[in-house]
MARZAMI-411286 format. One record per atom (N, C-alpha, C, O): residue in three letters; x, y, z. Coordinates in steps of 0.05 Angstrom, whole numbers, padded with zeros to 5 digits, always signed. Layout:
N
AlaXYZ...
***
This chain:
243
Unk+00017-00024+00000Unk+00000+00000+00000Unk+00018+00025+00000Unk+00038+00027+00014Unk+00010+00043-00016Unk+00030+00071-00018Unk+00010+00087+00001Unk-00014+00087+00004Unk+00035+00101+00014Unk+00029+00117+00045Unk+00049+00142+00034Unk+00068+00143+00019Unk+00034+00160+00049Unk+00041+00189+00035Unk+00042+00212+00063Unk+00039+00202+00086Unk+00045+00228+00062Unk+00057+00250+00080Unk+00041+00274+00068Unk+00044+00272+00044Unk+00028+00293+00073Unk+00016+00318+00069Unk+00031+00337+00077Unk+00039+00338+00100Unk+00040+00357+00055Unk+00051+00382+00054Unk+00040+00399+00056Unk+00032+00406+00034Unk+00032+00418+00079Unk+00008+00446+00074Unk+00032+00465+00067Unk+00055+00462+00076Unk+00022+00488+00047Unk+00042+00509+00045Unk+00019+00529+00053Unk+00000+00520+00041Unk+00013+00546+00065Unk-00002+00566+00074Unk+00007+00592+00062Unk+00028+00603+00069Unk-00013+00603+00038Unk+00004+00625+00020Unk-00013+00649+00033Unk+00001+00667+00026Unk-00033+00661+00048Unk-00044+00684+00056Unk-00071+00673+00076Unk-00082+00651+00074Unk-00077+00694+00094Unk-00099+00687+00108Unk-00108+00709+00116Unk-00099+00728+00103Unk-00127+00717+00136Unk-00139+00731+00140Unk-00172+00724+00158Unk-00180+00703+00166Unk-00180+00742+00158Unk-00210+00738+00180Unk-00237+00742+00159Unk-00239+00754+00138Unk-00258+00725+00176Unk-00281+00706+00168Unk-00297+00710+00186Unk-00289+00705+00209Unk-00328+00723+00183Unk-00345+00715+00198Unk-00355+00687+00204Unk-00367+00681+00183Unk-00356+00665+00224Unk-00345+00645+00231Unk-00374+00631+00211Unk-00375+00608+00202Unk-00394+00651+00208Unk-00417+00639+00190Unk-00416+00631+00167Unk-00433+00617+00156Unk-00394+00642+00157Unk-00384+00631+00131Unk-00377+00600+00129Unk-00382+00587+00108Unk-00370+00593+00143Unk-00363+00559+00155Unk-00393+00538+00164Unk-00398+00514+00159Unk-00406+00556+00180Unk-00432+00538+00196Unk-00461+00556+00185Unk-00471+00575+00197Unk-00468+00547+00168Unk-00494+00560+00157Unk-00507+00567+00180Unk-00502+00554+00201Unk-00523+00585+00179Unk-00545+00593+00207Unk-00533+00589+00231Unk-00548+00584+00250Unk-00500+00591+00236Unk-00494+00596+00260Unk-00470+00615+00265Unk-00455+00618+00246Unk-00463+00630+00289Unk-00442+00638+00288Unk-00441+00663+00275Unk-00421+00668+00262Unk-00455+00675+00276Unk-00466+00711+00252Unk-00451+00723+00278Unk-00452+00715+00302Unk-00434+00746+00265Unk-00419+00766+00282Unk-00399+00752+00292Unk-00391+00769+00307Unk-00381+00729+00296Unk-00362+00717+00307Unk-00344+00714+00290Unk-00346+00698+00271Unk-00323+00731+00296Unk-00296+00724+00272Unk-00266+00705+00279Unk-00253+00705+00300Unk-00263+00691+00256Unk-00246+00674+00259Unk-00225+00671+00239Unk-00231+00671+00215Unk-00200+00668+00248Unk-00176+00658+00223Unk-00184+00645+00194Unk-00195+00623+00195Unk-00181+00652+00176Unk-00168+00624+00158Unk-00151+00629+00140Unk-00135+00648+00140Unk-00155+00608+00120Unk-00117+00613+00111Unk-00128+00600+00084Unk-00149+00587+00083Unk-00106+00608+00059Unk-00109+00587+00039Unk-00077+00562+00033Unk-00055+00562+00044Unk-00087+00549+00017Unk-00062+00534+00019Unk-00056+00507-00005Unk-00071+00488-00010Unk-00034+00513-00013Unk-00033+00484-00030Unk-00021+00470-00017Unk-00003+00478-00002Unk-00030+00443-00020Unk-00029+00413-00015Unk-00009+00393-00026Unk-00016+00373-00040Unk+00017+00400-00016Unk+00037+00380-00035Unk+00032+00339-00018Unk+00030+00333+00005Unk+00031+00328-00034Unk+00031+00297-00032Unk+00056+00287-00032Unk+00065+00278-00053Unk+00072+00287-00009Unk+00098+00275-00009Unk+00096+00248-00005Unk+00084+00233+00010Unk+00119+00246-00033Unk+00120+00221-00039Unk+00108+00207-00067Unk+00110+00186-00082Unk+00096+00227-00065Unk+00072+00219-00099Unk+00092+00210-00116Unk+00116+00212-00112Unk+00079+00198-00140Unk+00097+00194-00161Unk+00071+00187-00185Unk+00059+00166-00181Unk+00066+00198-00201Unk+00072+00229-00212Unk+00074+00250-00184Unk+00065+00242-00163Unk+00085+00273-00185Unk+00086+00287-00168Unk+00059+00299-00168Unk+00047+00302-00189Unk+00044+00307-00135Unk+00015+00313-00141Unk+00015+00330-00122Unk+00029+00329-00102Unk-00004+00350-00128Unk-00010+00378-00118Unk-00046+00391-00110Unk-00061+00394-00129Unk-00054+00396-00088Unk-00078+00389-00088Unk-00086+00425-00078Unk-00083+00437-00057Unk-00098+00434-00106Unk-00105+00458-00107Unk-00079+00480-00115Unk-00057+00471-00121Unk-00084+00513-00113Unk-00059+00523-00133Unk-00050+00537-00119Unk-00034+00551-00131Unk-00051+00542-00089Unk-00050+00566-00070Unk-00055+00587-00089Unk-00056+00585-00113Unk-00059+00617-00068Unk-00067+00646-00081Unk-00059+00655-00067Unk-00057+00649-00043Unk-00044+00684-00083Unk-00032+00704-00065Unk-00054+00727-00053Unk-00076+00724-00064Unk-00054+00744-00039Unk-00069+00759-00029Unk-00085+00782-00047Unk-00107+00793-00041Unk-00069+00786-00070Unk-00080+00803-00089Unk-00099+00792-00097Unk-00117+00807-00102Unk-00103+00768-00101Unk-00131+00758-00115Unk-00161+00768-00106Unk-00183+00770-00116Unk-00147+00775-00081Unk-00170+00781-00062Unk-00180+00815-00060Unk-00200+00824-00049Unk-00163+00826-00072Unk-00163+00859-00072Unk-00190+00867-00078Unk-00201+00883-00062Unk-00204+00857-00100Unk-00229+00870-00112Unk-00254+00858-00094Unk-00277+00866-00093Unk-00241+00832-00078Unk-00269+00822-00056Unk-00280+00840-00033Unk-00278+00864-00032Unk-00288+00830-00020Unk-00310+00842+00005Unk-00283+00846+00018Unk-00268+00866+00015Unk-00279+00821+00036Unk-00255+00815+00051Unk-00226+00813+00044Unk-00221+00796+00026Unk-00209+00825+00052Unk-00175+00821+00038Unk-00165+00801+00060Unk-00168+00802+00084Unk-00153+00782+00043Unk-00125+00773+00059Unk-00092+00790+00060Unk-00087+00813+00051Unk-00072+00772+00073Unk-00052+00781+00069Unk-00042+00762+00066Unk-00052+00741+00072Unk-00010+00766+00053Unk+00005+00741+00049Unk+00025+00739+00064Unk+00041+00755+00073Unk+00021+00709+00066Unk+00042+00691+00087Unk+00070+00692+00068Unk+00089+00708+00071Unk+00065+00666+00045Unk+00098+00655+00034Unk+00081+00644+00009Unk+00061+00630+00005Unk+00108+00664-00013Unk+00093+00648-00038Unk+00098+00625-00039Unk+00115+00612-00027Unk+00073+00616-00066Unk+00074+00582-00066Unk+00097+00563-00067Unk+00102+00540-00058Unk+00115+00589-00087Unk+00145+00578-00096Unk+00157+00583-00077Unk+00180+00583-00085Unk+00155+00589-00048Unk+00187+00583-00033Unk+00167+00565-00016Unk+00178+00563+00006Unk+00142+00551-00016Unk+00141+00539+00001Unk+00148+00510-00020Unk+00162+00493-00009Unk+00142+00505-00038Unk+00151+00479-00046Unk+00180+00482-00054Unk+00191+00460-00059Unk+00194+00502-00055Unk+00228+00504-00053Unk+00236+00486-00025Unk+00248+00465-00027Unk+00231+00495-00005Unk+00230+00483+00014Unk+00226+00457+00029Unk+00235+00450+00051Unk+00211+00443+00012Unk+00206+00416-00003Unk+00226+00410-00030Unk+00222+00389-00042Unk+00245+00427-00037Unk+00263+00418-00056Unk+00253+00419-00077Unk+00262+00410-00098Unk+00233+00431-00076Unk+00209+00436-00113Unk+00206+00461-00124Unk+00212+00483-00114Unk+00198+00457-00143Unk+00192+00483-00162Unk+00166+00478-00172Unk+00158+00455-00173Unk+00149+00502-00181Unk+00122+00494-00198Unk+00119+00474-00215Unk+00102+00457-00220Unk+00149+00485-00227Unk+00146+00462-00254Unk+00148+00434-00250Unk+00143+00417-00268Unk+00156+00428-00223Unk+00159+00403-00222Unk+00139+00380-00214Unk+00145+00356-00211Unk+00109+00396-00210Unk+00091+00383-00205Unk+00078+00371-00234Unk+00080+00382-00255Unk+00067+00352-00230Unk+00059+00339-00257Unk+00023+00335-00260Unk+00010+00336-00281Unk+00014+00330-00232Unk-00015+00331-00229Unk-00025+00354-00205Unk-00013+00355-00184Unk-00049+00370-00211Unk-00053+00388-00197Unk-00087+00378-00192Unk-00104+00384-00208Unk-00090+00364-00171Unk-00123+00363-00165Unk-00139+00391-00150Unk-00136+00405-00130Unk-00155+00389-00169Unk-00162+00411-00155Unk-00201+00407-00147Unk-00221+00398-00158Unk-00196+00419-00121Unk-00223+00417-00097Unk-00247+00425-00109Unk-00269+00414-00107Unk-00238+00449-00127Unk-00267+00468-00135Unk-00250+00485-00148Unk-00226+00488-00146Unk-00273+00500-00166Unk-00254+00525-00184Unk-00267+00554-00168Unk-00269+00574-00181Unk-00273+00554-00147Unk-00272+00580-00135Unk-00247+00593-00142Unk-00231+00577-00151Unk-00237+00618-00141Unk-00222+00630-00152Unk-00187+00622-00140Unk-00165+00617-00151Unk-00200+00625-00109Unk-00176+00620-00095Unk-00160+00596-00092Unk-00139+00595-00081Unk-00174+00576-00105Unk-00169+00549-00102Unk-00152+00544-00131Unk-00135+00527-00135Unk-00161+00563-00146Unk-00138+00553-00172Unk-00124+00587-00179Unk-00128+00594-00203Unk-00115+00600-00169Unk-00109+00628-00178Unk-00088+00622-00177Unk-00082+00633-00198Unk-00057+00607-00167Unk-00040+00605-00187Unk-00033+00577-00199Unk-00015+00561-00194Unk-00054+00575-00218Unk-00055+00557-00233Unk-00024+00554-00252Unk-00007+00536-00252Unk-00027+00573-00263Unk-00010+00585-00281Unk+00017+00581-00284Unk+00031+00581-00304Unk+00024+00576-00254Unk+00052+00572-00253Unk+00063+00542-00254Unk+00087+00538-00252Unk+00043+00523-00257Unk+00045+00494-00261Unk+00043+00481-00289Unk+00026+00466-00298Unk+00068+00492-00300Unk+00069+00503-00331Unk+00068+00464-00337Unk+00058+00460-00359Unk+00076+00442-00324Unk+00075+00415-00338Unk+00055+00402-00325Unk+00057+00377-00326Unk+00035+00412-00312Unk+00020+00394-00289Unk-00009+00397-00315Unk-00015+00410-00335Unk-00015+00380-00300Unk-00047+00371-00321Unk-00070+00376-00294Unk-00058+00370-00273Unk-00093+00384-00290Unk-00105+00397-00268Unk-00136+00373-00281Unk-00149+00371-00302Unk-00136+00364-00261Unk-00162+00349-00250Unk-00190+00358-00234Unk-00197+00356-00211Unk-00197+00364-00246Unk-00234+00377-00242Unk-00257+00359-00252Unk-00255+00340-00267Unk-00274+00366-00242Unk-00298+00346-00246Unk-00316+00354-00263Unk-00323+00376-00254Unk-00329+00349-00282Unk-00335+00359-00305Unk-00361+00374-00298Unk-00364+00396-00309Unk-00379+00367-00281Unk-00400+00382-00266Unk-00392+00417-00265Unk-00398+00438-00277Unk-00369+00405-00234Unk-00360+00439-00227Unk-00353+00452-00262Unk-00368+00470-00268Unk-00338+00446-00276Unk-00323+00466-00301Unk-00345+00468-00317Unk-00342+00484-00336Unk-00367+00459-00316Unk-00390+00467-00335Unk-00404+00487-00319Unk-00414+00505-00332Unk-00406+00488-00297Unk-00416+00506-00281Unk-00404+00538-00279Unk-00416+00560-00281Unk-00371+00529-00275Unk-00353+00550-00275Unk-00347+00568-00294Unk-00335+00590-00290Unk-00357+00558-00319Unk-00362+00570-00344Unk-00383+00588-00350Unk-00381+00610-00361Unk-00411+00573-00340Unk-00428+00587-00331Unk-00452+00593-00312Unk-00475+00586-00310Unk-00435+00607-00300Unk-00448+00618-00265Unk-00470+00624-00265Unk-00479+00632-00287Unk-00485+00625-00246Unk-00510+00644-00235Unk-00495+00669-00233Unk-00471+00670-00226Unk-00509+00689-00241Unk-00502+00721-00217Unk-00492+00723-00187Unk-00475+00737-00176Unk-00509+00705-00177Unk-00500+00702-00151Unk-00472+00697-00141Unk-00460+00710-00124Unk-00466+00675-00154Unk-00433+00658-00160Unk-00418+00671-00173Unk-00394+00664-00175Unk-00424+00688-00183Unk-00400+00696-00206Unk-00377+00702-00205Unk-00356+00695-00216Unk-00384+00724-00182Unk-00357+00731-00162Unk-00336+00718-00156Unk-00313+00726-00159Unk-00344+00688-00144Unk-00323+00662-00139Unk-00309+00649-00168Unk-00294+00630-00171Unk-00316+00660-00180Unk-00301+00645-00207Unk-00286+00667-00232Unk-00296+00688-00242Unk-00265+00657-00237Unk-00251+00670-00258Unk-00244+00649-00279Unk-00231+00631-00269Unk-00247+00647-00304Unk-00253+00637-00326Unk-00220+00640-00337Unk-00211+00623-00353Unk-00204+00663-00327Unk-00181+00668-00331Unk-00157+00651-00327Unk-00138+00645-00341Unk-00166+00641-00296Unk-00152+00620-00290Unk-00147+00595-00290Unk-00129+00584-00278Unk-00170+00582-00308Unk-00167+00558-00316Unk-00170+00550-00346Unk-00158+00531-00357Unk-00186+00566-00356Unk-00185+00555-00383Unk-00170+00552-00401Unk-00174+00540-00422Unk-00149+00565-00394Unk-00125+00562-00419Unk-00106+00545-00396Unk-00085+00558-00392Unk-00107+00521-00380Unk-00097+00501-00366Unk-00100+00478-00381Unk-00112+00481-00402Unk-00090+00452-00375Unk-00085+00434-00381Unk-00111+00417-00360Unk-00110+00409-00337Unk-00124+00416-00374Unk-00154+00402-00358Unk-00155+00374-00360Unk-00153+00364-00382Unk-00157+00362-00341Unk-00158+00333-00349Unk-00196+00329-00331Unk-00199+00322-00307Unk-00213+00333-00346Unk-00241+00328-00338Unk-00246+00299-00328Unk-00242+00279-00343Unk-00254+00297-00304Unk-00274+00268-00297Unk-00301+00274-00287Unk-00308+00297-00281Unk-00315+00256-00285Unk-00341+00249-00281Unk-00343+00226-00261Unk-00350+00203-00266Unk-00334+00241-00227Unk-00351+00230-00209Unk-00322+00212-00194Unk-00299+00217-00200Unk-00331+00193-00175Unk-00301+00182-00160Unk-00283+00176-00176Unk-00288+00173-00200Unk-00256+00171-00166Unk-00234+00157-00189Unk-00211+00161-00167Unk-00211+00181-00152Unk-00192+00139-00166Unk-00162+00143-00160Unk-00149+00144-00178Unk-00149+00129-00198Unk-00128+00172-00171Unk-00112+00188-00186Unk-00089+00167-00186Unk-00081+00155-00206Unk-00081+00167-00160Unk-00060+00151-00171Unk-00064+00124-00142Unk-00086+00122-00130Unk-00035+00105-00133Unk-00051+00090-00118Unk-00043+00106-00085Unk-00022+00114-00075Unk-00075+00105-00076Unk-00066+00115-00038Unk-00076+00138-00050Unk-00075+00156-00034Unk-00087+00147-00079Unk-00089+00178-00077Unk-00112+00176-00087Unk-00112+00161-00106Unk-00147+00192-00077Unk-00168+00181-00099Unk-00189+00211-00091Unk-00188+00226-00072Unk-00202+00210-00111Unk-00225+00223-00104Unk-00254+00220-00107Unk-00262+00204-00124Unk-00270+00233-00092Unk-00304+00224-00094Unk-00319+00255-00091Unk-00311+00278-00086Unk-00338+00246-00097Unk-00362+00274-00103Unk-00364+00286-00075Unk-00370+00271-00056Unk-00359+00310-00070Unk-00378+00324-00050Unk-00385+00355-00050Unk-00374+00375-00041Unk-00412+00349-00065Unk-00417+00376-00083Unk-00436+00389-00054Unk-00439+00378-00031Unk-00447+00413-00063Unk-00456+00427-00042Unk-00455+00457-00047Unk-00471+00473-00057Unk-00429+00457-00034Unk-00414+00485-00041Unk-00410+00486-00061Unk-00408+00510-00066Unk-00406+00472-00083Unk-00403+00474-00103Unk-00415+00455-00123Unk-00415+00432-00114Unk-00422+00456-00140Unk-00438+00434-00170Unk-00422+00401-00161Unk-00433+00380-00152Unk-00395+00407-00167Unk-00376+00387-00170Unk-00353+00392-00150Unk-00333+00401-00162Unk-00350+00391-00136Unk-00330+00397-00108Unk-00326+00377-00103Unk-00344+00362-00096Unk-00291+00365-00108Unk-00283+00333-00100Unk-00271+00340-00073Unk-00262+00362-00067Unk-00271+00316-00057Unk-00253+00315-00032Unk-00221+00291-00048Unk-00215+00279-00069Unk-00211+00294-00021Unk-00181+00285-00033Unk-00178+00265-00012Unk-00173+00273+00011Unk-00182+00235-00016Unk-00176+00216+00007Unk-00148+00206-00009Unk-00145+00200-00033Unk-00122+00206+00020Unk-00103+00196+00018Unk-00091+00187+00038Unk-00091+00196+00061Unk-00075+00163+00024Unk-00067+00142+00038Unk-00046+00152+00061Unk-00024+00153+00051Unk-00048+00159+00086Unk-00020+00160+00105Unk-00020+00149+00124Unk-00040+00136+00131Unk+00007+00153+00141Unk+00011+00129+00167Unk-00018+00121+00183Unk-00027+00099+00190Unk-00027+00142+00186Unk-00051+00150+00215Unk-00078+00134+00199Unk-00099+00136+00211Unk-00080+00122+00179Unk-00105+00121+00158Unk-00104+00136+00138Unk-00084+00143+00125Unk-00135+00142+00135Unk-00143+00155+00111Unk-00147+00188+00116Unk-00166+00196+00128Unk-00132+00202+00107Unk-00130+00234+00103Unk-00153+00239+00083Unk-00156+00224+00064Unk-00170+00260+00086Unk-00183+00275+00076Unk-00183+00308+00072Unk-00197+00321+00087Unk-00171+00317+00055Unk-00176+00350+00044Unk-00198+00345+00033Unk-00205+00326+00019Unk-00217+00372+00046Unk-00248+00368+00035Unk-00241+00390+00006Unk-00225+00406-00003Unk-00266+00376+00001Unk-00277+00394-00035Unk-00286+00421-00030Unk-00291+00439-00046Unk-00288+00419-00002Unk-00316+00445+00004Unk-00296+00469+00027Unk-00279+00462+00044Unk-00305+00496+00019Unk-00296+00507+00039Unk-00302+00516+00068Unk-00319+00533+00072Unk-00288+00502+00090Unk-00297+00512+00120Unk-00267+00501+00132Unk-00248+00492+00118Unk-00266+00503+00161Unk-00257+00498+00179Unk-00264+00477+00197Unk-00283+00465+00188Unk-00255+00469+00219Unk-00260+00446+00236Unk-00277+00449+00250Unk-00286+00431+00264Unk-00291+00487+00248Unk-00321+00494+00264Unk-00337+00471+00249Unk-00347+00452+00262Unk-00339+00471+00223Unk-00359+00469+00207Unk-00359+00428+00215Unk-00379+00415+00209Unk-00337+00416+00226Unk-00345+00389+00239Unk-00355+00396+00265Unk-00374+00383+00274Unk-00345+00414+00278Unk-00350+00406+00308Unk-00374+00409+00323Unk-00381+00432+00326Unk-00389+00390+00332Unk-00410+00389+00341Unk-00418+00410+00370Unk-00405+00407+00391Unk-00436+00426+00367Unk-00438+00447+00391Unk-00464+00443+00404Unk-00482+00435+00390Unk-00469+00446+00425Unk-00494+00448+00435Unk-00517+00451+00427Unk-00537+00437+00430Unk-00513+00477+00410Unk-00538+00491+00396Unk-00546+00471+00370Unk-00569+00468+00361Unk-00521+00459+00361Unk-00523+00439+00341Unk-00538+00416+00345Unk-00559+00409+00334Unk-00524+00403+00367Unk-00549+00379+00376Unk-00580+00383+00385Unk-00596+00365+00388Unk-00585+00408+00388Unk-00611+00414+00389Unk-00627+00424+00374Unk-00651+00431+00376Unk-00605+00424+00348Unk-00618+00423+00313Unk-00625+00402+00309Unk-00645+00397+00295Unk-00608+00382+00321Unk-00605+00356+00313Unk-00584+00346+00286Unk-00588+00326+00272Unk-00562+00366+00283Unk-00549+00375+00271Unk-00515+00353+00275Unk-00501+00363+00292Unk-00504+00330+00264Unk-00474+00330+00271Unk-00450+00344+00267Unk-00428+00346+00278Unk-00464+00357+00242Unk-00446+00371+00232Unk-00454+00397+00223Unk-00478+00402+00226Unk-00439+00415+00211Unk-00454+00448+00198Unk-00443+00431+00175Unk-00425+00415+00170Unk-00470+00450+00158Unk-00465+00458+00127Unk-00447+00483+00129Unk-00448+00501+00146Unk-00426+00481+00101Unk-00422+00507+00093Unk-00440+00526+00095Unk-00464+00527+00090Unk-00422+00545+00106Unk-00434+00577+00109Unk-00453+00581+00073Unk-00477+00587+00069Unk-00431+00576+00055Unk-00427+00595+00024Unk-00435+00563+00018Unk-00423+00544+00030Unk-00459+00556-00004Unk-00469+00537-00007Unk-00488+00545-00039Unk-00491+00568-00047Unk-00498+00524-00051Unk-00505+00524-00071Unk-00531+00506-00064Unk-00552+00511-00075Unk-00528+00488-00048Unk-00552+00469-00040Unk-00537+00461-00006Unk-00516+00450+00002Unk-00563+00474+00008Unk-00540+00469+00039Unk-00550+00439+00047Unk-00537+00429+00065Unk-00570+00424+00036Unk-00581+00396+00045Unk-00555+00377+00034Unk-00544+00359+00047Unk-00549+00387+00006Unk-00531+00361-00009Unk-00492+00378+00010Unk-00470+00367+00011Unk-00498+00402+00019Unk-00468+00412+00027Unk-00472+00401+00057Unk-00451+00406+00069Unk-00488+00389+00072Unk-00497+00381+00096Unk-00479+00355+00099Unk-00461+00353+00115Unk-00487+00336+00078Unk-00488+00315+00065Unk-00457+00303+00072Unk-00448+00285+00086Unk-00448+00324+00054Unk-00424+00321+00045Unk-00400+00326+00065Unk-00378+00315+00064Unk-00405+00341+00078Unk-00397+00351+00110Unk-00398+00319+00125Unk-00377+00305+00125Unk-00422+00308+00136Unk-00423+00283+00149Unk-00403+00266+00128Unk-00386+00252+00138Unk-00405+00267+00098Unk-00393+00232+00091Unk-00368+00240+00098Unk-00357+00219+00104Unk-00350+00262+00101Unk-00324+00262+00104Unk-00315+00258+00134Unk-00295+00245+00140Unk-00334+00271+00153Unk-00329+00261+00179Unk-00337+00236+00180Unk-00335+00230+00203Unk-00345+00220+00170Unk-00355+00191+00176Unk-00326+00181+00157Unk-00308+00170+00170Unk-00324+00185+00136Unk-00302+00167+00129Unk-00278+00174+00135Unk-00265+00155+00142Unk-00258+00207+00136Unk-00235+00205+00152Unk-00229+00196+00179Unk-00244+00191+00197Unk-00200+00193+00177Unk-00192+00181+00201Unk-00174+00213+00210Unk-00169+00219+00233Unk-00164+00230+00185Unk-00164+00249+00196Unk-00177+00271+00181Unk-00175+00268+00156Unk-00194+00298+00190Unk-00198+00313+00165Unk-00188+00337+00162Unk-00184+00350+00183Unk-00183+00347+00143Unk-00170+00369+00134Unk-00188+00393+00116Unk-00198+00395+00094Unk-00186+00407+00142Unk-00213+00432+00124Unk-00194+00456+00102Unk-00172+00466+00108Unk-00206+00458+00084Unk-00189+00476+00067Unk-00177+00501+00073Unk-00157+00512+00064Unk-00195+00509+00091Unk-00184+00536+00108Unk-00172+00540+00137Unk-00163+00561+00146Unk-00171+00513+00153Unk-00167+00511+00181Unk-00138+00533+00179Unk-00122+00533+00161Unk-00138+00548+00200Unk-00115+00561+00205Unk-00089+00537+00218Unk-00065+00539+00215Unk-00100+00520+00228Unk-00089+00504+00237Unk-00055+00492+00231Unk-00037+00488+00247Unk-00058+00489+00198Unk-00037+00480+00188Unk-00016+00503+00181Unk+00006+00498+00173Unk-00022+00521+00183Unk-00004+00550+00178Unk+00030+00537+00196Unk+00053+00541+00187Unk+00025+00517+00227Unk+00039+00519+00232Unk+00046+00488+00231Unk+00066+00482+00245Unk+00033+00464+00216Unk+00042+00445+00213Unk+00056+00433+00200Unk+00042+00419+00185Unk+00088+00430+00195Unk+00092+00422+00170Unk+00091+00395+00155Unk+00095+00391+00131Unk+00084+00379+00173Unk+00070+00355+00150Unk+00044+00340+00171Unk+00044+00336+00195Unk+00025+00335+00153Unk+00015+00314+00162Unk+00015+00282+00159Unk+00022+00275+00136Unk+00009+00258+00177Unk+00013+00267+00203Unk+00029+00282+00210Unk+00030+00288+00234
***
């Protein structure tokens, strides 16, 4: 069995009304998060899970981040360069999740054909989250629905937040690692009081497209990791591998 090691590189972060994470909860409570690409140590093809973003991406939004470390000195650091990644999975085409796409000039980028038909064309509502700039002149490798990428490395549906939003189960010491498809933090697992008297295990995403199927998708990942990894947890800013 191939066993793998998780690389967080944490490229900018900044503050979040914590509702953004737990639909209908947590309005006025602000909290950390961060963005981050996902190196797979040990992969072979070399694999990369999402594109990190620098803080400028964020200039024309509501909320600004700031930046931590670009993407390139955090996989220098790891002994890598952009170019040396060969597969780039990516969670969702929200903006931040693939904004430096660009610099993974030999990598082939893995999306789910749902989300890129979507991302092409948005509601009004969504529009904002997507830039058309940053992926379409990429190297797309489209699927339709679960598949392992490579072995110990696989993905499955967990739309919600998004049309087509994959999670990332991979193989390491501790079990099965999960980077979700969807964006929240470890609020958005952790069960609270007020939750169990929803009758609630988990929050839906705050930012949702269907919060019943982003509900959903929230529980299958806490039911199937052994560990999970929320796309924004501030958490890993200071972890350098997982386990």
């Amino acid at each position: 069995m191939s066993i793998y090691r998780i690389r967080p590189i944490a490229t900018c972060e900044g503050l979040r009304d914590t509702s953004q994470w737990t639909y209908c909860l947590n309005a006025g409570i602000k909290s950390d998060l961060s963005c981050y690409a996902w190196y797979i140590e040990g992969s072979q093809p070399k694999v990369l899970v999402d594109t990190g973003a620098r803080a400028s991406a964020f200039a024309n939004k509501p909320l600004p981040l700031t930046d931590l470390i670009p993407v390139e000195v955090g996989l220098g650091k790891l002994g890598l360069a952009p170019e040396d990644i060969e597969i780039v999975i990516l969670t969702h085409l929200h903006f931040d999740h693939i904004a430096l796409g660009h610099l993974y000039k030999k990598a082939r980028f893995i999306v789910q054909k749902k989300e890129l038909h979507y991302a092409r064309n948005p509601h009004p509502l969504d529009a904002i989250h997507y830039d058309r700039n940053a992926f379409d002149r990429l190297n797309l490798e489209v699927i339709d629905g679960d598949k392992q990428i490579i072995p110990g490395v696989s993905v499955f549906l967990t739309p919600g937040h998004t049309p087509g939003g994959q999670s990332v189960e991979i193989n390491v010491a501790a079990g099965k690692a999960i980077i979700t498809g969807f964006c929240c933090t470890m609020a958005t697992f952790t069960q609270t009081e007020e939750m169990k008297q929803r009758g609630w295990e988990v929050a839906a995403p705050g930012l949702h497209q269907d919060a019943r199927e982003a509900y959903d998708s929230v529980l299958k990942v806490k039911r199937r990791a052994d560990i999970i990894i929320p796309l924004h947890d501030p958490m890993f800013i200071v972890k350098e591998a997982i386990p």
